[in-house]
C-alpha positions as CSV (number, residue, x, y, z in Angstrom):
1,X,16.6,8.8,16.9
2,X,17.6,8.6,13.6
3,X,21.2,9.4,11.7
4,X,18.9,11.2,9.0
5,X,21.6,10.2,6.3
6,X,20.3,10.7,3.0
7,X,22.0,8.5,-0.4
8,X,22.4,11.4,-3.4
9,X,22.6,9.6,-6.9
10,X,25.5,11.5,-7.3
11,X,27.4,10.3,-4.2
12,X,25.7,6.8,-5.1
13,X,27.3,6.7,-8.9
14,X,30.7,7.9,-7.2
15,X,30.4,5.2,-4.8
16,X,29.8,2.5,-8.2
17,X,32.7,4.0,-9.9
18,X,35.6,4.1,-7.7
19,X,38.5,1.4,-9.0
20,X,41.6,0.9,-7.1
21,X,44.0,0.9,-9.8
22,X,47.7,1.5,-9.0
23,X,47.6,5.3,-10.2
24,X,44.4,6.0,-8.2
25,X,45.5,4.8,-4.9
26,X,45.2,7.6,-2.6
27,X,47.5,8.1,0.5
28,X,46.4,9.0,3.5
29,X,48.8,11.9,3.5
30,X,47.7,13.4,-0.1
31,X,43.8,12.7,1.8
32,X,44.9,15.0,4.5
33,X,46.0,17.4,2.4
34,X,43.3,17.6,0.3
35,X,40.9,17.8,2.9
36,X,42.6,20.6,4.2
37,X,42.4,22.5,1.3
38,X,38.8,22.0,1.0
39,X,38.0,22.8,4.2
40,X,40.6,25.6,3.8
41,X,42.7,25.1,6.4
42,X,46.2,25.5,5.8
43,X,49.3,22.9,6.1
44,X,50.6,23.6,9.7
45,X,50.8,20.1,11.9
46,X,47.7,21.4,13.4
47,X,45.5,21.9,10.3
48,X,46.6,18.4,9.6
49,X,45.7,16.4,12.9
50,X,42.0,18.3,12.7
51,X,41.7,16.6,9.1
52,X,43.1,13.2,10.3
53,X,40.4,13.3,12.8
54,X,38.4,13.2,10.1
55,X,39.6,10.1,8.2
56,X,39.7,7.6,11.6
57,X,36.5,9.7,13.3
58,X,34.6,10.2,10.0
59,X,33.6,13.9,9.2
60,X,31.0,14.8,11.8
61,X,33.7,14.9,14.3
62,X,35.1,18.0,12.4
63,X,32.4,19.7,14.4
64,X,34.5,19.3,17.6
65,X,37.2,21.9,15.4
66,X,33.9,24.3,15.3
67,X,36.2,27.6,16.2
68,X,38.6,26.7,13.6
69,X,36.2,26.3,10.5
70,X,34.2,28.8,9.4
71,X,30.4,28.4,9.6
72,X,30.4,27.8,6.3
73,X,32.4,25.5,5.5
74,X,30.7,23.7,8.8
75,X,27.1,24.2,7.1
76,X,28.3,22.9,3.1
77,X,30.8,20.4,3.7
78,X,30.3,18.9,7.2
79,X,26.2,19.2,7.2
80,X,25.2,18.6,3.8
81,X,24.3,15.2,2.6
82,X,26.2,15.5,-0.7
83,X,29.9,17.5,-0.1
84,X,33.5,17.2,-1.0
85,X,34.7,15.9,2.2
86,X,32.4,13.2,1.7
87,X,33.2,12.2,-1.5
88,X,36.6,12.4,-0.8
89,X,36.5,10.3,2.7
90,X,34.1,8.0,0.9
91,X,36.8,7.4,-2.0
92,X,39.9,6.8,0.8
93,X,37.8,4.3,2.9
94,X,36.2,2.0,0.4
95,X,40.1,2.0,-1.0
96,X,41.3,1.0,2.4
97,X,38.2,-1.7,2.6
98,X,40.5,-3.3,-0.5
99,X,44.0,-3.0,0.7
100,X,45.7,-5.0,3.0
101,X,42.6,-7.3,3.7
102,X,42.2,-11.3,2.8
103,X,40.9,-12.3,-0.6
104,X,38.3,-14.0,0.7
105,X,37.1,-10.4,2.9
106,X,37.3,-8.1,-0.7
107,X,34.9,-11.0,-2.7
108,X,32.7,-11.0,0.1
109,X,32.8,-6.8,-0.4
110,X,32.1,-7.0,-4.0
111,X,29.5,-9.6,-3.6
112,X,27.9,-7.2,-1.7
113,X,28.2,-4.1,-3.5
114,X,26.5,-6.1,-6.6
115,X,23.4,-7.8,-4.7
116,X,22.8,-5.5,-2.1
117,X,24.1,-2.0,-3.1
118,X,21.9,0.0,-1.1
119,X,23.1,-1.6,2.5
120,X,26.3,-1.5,0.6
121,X,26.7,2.1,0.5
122,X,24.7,2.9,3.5
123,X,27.1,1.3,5.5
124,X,30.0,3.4,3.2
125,X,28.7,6.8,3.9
126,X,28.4,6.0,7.4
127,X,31.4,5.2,7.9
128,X,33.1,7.7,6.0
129,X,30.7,10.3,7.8
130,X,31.3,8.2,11.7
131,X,34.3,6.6,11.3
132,X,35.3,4.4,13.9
133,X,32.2,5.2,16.1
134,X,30.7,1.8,14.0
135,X,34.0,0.1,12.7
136,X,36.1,-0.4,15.8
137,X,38.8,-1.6,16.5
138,X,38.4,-4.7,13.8
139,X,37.6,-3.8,10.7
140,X,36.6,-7.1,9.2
141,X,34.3,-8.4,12.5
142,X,32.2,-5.0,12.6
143,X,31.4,-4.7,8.8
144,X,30.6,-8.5,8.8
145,X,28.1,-7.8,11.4
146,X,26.8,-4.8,10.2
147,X,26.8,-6.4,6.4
148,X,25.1,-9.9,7.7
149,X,22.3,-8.0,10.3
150,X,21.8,-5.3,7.2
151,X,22.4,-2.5,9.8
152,X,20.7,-0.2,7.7
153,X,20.8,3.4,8.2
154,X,17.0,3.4,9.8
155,X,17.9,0.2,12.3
156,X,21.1,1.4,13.7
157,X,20.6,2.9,16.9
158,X,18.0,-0.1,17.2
159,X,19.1,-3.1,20.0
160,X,20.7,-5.3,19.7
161,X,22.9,-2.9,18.6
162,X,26.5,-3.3,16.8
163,X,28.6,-3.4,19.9
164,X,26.5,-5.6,21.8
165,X,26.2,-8.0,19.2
166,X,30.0,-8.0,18.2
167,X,30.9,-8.0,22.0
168,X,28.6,-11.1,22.6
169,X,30.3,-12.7,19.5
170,X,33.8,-12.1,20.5
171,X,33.0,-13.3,24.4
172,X,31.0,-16.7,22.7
173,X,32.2,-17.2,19.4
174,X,30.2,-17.8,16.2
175,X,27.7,-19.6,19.0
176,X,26.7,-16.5,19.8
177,X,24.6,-16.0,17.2
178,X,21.9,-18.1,18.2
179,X,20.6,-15.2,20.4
180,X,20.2,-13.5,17.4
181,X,17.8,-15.6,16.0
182,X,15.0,-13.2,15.8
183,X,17.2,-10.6,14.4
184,X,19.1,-12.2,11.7
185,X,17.2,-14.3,8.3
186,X,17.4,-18.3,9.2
187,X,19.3,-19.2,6.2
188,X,22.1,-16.4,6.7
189,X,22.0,-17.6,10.7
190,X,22.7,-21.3,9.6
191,X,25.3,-20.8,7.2
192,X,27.6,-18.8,9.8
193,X,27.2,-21.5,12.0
194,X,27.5,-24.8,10.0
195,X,30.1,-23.4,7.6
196,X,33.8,-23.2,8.1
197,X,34.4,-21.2,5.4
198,X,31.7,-18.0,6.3
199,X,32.0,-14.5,6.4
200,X,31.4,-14.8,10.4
201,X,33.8,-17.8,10.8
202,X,36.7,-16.2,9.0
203,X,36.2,-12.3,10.4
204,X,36.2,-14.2,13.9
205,X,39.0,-16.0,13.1
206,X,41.2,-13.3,11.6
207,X,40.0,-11.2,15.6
208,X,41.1,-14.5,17.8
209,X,44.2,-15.4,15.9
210,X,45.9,-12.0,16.0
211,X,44.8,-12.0,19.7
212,X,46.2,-15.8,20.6
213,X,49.4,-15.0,19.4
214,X,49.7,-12.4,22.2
215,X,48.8,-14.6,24.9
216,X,50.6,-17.8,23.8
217,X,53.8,-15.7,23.5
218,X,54.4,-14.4,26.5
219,X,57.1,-16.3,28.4
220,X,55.1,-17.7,31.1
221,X,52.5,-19.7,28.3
222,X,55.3,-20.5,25.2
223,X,52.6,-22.6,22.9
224,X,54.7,-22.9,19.7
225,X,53.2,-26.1,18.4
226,X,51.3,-25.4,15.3
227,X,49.1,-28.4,15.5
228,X,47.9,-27.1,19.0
229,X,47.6,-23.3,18.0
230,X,45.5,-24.4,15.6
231,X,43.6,-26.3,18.0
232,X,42.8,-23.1,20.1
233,X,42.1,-21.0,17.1
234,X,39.6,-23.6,16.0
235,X,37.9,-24.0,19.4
236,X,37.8,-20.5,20.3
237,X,36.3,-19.3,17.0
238,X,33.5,-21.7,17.5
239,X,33.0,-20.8,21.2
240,X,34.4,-18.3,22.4
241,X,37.7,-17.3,24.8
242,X,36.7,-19.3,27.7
243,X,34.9,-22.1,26.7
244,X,36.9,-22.5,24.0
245,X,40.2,-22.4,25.6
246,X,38.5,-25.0,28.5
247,X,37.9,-27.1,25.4
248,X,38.9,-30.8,26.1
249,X,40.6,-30.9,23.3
250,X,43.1,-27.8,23.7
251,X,43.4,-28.8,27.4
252,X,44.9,-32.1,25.9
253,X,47.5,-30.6,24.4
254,X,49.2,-28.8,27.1
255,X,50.4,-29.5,30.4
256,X,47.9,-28.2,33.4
257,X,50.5,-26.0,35.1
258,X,50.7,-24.2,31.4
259,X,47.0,-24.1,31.1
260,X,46.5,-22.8,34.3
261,X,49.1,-19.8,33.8
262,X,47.3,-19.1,30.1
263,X,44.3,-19.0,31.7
264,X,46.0,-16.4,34.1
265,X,46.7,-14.0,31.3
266,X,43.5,-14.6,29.6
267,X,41.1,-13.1,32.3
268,X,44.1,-10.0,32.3
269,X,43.3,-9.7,28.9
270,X,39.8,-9.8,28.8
271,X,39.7,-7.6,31.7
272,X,41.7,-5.1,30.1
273,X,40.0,-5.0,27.2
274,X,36.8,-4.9,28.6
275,X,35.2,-8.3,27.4
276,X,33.0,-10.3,29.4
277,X,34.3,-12.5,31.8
278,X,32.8,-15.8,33.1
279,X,33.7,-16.7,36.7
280,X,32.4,-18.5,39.7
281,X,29.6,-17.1,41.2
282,X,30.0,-14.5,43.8
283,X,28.4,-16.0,46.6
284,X,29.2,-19.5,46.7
285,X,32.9,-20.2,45.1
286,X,32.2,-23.5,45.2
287,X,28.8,-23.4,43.3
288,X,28.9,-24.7,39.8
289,X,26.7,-22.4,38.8
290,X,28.6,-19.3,36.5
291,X,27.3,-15.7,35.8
292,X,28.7,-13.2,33.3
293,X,29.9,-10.7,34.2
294,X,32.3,-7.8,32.9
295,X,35.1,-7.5,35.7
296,X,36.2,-3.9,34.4
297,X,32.4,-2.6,34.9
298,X,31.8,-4.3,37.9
299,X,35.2,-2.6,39.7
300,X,33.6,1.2,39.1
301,X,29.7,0.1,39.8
302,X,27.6,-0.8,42.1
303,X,26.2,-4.3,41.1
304,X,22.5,-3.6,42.1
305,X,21.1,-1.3,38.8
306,X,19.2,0.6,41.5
307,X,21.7,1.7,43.9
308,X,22.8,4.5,41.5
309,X,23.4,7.0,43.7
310,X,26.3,9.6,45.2
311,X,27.5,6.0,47.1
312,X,27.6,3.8,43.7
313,X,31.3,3.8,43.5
314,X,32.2,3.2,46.9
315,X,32.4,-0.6,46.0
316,X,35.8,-0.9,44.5
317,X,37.4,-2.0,47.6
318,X,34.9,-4.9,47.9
319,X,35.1,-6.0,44.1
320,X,38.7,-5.4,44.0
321,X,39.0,-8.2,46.7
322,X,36.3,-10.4,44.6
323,X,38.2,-10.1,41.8
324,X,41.2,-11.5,43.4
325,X,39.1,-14.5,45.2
326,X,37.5,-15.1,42.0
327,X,40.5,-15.2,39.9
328,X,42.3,-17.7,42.8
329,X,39.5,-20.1,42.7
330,X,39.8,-20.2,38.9
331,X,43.5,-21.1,38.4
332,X,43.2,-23.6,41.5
333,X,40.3,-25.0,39.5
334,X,41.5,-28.5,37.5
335,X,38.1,-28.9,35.8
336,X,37.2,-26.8,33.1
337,X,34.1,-24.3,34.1
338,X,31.5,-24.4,32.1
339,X,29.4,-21.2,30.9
340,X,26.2,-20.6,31.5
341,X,24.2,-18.0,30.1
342,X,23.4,-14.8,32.0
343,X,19.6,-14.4,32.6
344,X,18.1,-10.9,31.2
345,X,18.4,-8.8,34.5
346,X,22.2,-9.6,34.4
347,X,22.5,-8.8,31.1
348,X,20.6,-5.7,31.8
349,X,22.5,-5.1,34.7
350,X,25.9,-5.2,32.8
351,X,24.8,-2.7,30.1
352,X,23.7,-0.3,33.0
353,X,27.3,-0.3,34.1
354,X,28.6,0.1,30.5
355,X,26.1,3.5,30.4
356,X,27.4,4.8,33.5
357,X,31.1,4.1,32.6
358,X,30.3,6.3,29.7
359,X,29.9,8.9,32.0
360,X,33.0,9.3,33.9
361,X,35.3,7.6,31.7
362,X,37.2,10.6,29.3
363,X,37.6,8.9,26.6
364,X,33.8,7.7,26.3
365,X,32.4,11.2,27.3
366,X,29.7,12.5,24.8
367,X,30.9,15.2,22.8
368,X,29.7,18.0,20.7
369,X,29.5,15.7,17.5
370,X,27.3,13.1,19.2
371,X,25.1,15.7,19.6
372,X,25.0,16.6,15.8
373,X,24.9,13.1,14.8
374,X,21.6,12.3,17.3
375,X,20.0,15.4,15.1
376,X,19.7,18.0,17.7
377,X,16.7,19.5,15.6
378,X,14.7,16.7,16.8
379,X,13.9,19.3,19.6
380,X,12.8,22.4,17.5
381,X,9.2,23.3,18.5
382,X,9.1,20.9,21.2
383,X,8.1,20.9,24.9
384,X,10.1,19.8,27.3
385,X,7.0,17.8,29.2
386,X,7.1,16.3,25.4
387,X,10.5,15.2,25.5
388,X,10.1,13.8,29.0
389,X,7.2,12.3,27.8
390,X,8.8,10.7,24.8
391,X,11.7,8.8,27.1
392,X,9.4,7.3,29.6
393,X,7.1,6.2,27.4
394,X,10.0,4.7,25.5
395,X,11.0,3.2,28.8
396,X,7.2,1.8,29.6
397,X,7.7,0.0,26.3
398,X,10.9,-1.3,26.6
399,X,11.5,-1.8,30.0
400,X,15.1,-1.7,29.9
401,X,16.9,0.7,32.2
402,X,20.0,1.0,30.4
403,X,18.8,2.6,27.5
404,X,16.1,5.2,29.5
405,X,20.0,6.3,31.2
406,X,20.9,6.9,27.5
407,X,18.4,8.4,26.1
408,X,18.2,11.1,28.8
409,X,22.3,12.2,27.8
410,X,21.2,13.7,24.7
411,X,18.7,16.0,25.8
412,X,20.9,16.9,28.9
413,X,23.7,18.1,26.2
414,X,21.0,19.8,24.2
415,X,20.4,21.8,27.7
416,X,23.8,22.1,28.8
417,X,25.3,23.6,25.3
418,X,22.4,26.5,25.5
419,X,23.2,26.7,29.7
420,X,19.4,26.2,30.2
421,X,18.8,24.7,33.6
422,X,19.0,21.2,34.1
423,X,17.0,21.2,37.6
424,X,13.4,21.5,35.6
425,X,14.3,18.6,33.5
426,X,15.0,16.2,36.0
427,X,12.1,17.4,38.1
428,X,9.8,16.8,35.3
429,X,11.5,13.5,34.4
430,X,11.3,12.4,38.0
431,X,7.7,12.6,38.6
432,X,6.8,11.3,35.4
433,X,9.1,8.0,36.3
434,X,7.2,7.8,39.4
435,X,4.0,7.7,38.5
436,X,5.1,5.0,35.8
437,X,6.6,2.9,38.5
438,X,3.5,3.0,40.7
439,X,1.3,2.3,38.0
440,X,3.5,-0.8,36.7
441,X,3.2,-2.0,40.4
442,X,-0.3,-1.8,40.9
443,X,-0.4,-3.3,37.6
């Protein structure tokens, strides 16, 4: 599927001629209320949280406020390619892209805008039309990606997508990389990994050091020394948060009964936040052998991709009690653990349990506006055996499970918004995925 967003020479040229001049900084209050009055909604607190939405969701998700704007006003400024709203959102991000960031991050910007204007503003009106659906929760680390993989408008629901790539980054470091190598030009790939001083270096570092302050504050950890924060932030940035913090030469600096609580707090952290966590392997604690895993998926979901059924999340009991045994043999451990690379059915396997969290967890439930931004007319004048058709073929190709769970959410919505029956659909989709499996097995 496409985001069908189209580049109008006028929103380009607006795009080329914004400055950020002390007298044309905009606030985001004065944004708010200018969106408002475009979309002509009026000041109550209200009116003002539906055009916030807009500014940290990006317009599209003014769709979700569909009984409180007029059809017209949904068809001119939230549809069309070239509006107000977007001009105005476009103006208020690129603004923000230049405040408040390092130097080094708003040279790298303008670099781009000159030599490669077109991802440039591509990656602009995106944002101003998605907001933080692409952005984040670091600004710097996800346009760095998105700037150095030229996530172009036509490659962005392509894998590796954005998330995975900046999740593998922030679990390995600029290390990571390297499994980008088809993805990514050689030269560009090189240079983010030999040079201290790169776009990917520096967006990393600015993500681990904000984060490592955290951690070595808490009472129970204390690092104060700047010589051996540095240490961490260097290591880390290179590697990653666990190999980098098992790093011989942070482990050096600090005693092993303060290592061993920091590593404590780590796997907390990366549990909470939902980044992949290496441990021992299941079955044999005492095998040196490591898998990656991701703790918070693995607590909902059933490890085995194929046990998704009405039973898959009767396992929290058992991976509760694993998580425990895992994280005991950890802080007893006095040797660092090394990593080893998940093979391709546990990566696969991981990203089946990110789908399904999508599906029960509120916050990650599709909306109306994902179904707007997926292009819901891609189903005018088409068959449902031809939509069916179109996903398993799509899943013969690709052969990855996660995604043949995601693309069937979009044309469940499409059937659920006009209360068509779902039970035809799934019939239809379930034979067809049958008859692939038996022939991939004869095969």
């Amino acid at each position: 599927m496409s985001l069908n967003i189209e580049l109008p020479d006028s929103t380009m040229n607006s795009i080329d001629n914004i400055n950020f001049s002390s007298s044309s900084i905009l606030t985001k209050e004065e944004c708010i209320l200018k969106i408002c009055e475009i979309v002509e909604l009026d000041d109550s607190d209200q009116s003002k949280r539906i055009a916030e939405k807009s500014i940290t969701d990006g317009r599209k998700a003014l769709h979700d406020y569909d009984q409180d704007l007029s059809p017209r006003i949904l068809r001119d400024e939230i549809d069309e390619s070239q509006s107000e709203v977007l001009k105005l959102l476009i103006r208020y991000i690129e603004q923000e892209w230049y405040r408040n960031t390092p130097e080094w991050f708003q040279q790298y910007l303008q670099q781009k805008k000159t030599v490669s204007s077109n991802i440039y503003n591509q990656i602009l009106i995106r944002t101003a039309d998605y907001g933080s659906k692409f952005i984040k929760e670091n600004l710097l680390l996800s346009l760095i990606i998105q700037f150095l993989f030229e996530f172009g408008d036509k490659r962005i629901l392509e894998t590796p997508t954005i998330d995975q790539i900046r999740e593998n980054l922030i679990a390995d470091g600029r290390q990571g990389i390297e499994q980008y190598a088809d993805d990514i030009a050689l030269n560009v790939k090189e240079e983010q990994l030999k040079n201290d001083e790169s776009p990917l270096y520096l967006a990393l570092q600015d993500y681990y050091c904000k984060s490592l302050k955290n951690l070595f504050e808490d009472p129970d950890v204390a690092i104060q020394r700047a010589n051996t924060i540095k240490i961490a932030l260097t290591c880390v940035t290179n590697d990653g948060w666990w190999k980098g913090l098992h790093n011989k030469k942070f482990q050096d600096e600090i005693a092993q009964k303060k290592f061993k609580k920091l590593i404590e707090k780590l796997i907390d952290y990366l549990n909470k936040n939902k980044i992949p966590t290496p441990v021992d392997a299941l079955s044999n604690g005492n095998s040196t052998n490591s898998s990656l895993i991701n703790s918070a998926s693995s607590s909902s979901v059933s490890s085995q991709p194929s046990a998704i059924t009405t039973s898959t999340f009767s396992s929290n009991q058992s991976s509760n009690s694993s998580y425990i045994q895992i994280k005991s043999s950890i802080l007893n451990e006095t040797k660092p653990i090394s990593v080893i690379t998940t093979n391709i059915d546990e990566e696969k396997r991981n990203d089946e349990c990110k789908i399904i969290i999508k599906c029960i967890n509120e916050d990650d439930k599709l909306k109306l506006s994902h179904l707007v931004e997926a292009g819901e007319l891609i189903y005018i004048d088409k068959k449902l055996n031809d939509v069916i058709d179109k996903i398993i073929n799509d899943y013969a190709c690709q052969k990855y499970f996660s995604l043949f769970i995601n693309n069937c959410l979009i044309p469940m919505m499409y059937l659920l918004k006009r209360h068509q029956n779902l039970d035809d659909f799934i019939e239809g989709l379930f034979q067809k995925y049958d008859e692939l499996e038996l022939s991939l097995k004869s095969t």
